[in-house]
C-alpha positions, -999 to +999 in steps of 0.1 A: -557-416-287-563-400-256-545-365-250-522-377-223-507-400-249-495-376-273-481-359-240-462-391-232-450-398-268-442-362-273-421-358-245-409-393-254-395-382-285-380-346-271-358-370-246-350-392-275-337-364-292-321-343-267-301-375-246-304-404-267-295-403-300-286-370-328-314-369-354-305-336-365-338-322-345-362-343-366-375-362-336-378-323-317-403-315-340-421-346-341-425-341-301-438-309-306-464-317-327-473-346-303-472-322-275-497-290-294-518-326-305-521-335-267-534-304-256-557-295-282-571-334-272-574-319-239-588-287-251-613-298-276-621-337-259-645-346-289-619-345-312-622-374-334-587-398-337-582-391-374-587-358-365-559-358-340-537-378-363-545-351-391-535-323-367-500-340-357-492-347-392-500-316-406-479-300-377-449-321-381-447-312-418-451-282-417-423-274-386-398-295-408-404-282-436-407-246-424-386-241-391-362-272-388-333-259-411-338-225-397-335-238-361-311-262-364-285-237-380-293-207-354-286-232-327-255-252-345-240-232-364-209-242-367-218-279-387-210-275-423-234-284-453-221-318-465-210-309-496-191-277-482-170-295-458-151-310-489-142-280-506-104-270-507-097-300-494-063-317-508-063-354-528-038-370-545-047-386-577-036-422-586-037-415-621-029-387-650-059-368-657-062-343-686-083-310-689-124-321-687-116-354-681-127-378-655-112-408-632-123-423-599-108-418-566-113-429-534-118-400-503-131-406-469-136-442-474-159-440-506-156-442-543-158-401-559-156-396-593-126-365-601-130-341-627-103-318-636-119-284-641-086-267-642-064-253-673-036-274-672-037-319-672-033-334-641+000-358-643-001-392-624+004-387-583-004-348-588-022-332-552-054-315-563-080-295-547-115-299-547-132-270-562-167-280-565-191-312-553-221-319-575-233-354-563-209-378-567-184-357-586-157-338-572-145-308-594-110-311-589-078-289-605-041-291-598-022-276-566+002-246-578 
């Protein structure tokens, strides 16, 4: 590919990112490594295709794997992890569930399964918090 065409796509893919659509800054990474591609094409012009190809891949993985997280939280820092958001939040359970047992509940329009990791059984219609999120499982145990 010619150097002005990893320019284009890299640029491409920062405006993608930045006024299009939120890809948690995947796609600005991406358009960086397009971009660093370009100009080394410019740089070094006999750079072979698979070469250039081997250049933006090996950039792109190694600024997600590396930088993205770190970037991503020092610019948002205020999104929670997934799994943190849900903790000490409040559920009411449709059914009775005793100490280490299990039953399934429905929370923010998806099936969970409920654990009660707390001392005491959970009677029927009980509010409970959620403790803990491992997967699909919420570790839940009875309001005081």
């Amino acid at each position: 590919m010619v150097w002005w065409g990893w320019l284009v796509i890299g640029v491409l893919l920062l405006g993608a990112e930045l006024f299009i659509i939120e890809a948690d800054f995947f796609l600005v990474f991406l358009g960086v490594a397009a971009i660093i591609t370009g100009l080394l094409g410019f740089a070094l012009p006999g750079l072979p295709e698979w070469g250039q190809w081997l250049i933006f891949s090996g950039l792109a993985l190694v600024a997600m794997v590396f930088f993205r997280k770190r970037v991503y939280r020092l610019l948002r820092p205020d999104v929670p992890d997934m799994a943190n958001d849900m903790l000490r939040e409040h559920l009411t359970l449709p059914v009775g569930l005793p100490v280490d047992e299990s039953c399934r509940v429905d929370l923010r329009g998806s099936t969970w399964t409920a654990r009660n990791v707390g001392k005491v059984p959970i009677s029927p219609g009980s509010r409970v918090r959620i403790v803990a999120v491992d997967g699909i499982t919420l570790s839940v145990e009875a309001l005081n």
